[in-house]
C-alpha positions as a LaTeX table, in Angstrom:
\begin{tabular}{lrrr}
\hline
Residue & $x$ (\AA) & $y$ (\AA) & $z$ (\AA) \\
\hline
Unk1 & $-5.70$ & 11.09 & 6.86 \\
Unk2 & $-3.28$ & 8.62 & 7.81 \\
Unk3 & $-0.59$ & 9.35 & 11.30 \\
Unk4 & 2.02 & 8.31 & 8.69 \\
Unk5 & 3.59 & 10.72 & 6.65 \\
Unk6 & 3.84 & 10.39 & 2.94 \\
Unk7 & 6.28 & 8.32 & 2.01 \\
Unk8 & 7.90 & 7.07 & 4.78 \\
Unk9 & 7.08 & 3.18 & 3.72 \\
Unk10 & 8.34 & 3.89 & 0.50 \\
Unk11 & 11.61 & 5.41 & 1.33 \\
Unk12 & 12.69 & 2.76 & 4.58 \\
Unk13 & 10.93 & 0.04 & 2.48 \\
Unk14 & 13.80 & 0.94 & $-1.05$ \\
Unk15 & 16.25 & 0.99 & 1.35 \\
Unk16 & 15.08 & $-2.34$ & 2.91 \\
Unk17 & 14.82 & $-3.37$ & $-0.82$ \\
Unk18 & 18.10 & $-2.61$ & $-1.98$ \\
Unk19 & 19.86 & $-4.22$ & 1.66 \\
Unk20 & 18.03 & $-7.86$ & 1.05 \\
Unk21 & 19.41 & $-7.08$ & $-3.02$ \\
Unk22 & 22.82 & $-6.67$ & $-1.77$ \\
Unk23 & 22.86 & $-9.57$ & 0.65 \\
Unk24 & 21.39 & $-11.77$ & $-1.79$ \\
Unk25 & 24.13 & $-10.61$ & $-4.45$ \\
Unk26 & 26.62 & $-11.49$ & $-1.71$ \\
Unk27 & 25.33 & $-14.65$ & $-0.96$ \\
Unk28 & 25.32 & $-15.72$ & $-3.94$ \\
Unk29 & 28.23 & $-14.66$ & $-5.05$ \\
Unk30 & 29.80 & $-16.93$ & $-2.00$ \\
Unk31 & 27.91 & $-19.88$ & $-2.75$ \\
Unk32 & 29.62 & $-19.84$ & $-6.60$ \\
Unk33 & 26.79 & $-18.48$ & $-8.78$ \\
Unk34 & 28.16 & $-16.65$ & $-12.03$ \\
Unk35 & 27.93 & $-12.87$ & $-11.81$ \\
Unk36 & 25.28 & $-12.21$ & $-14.17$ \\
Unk37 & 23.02 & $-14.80$ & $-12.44$ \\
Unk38 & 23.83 & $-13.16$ & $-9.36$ \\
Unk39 & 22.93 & $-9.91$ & $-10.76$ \\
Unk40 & 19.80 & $-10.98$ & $-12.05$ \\
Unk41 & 18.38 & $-12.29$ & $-8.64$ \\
Unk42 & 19.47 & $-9.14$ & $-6.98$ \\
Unk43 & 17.36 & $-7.29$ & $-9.08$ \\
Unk44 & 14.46 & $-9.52$ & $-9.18$ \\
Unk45 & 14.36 & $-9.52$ & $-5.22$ \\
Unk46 & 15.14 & $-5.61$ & $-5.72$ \\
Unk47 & 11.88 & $-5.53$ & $-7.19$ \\
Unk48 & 9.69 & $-7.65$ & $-5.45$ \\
Unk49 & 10.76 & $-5.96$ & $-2.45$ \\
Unk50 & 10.18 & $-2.74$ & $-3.74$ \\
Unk51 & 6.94 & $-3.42$ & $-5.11$ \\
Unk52 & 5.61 & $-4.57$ & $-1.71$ \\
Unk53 & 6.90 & $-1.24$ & $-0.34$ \\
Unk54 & 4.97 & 0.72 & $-2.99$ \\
Unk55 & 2.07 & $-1.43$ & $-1.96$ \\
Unk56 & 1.97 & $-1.31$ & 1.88 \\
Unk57 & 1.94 & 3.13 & 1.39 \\
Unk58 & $-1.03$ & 3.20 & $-0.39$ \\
Unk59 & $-2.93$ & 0.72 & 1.52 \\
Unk60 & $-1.66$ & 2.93 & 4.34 \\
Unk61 & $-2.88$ & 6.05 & 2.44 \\
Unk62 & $-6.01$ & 4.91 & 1.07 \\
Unk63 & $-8.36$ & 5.16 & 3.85 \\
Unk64 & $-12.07$ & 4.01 & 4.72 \\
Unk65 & $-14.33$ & 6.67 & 3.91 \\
Unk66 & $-15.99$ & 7.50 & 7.63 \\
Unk67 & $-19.15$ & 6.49 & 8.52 \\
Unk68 & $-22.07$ & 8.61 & 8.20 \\
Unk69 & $-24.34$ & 8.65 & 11.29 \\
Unk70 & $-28.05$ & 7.19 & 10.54 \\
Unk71 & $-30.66$ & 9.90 & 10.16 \\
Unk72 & $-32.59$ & 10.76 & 12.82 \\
Unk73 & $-36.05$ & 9.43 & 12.58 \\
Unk74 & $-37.62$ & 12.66 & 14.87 \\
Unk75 & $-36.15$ & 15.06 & 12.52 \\
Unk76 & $-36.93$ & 13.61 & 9.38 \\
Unk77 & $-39.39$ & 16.60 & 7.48 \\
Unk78 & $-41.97$ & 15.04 & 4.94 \\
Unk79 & $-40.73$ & 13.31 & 1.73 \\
Unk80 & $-42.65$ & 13.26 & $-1.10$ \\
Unk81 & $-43.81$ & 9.91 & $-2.30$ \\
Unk82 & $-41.58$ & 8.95 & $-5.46$ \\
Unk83 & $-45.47$ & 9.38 & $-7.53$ \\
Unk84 & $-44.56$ & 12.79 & $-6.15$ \\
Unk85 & $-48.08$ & 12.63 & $-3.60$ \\
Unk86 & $-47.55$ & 14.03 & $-0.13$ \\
Unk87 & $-49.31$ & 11.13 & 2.62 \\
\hline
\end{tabular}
């Protein structure tokens, strides 16, 4: 299980995403873009942002199954052949 809780990327990485939207609505609303353009890249970085979020929590939440310790070769009891003959 992961130290992380669930979540926690997702929620501080939406609010990231919607901070960078805003900024980038603002920006480009100072630098003379029409509104609807404006609007349109604040969504698309909304998005992309958000997306990455989503991403980075279940890499963090997907997890490595553990390694399983070799067998030990003195304990091993007798197989059976795969003809099914003991040797």
């Amino acid at each position: 299980m992961s130290p992380v809780p669930p979540f926690v990327v997702v929620r501080y990485g939406i609010y990231f995403a919607v901070a960078v939207a805003v900024v980038s609505a603002w920006l480009g609303q100072r630098a003379g873009f029409s509104f609807d353009l404006v609007m349109l890249r604040a969504v698309f970085v909304f998005v992309l942002f958000a997306v990455l979020a989503i991403g980075a929590e279940a890499v963090l939440n997907v997890g490595l199954p553990e390694p399983q310790s070799p067998p030990d070769p003195d304990s091993e009891d007798e197989q059976p052949d795969e003809d099914g003959n003991d040797e």
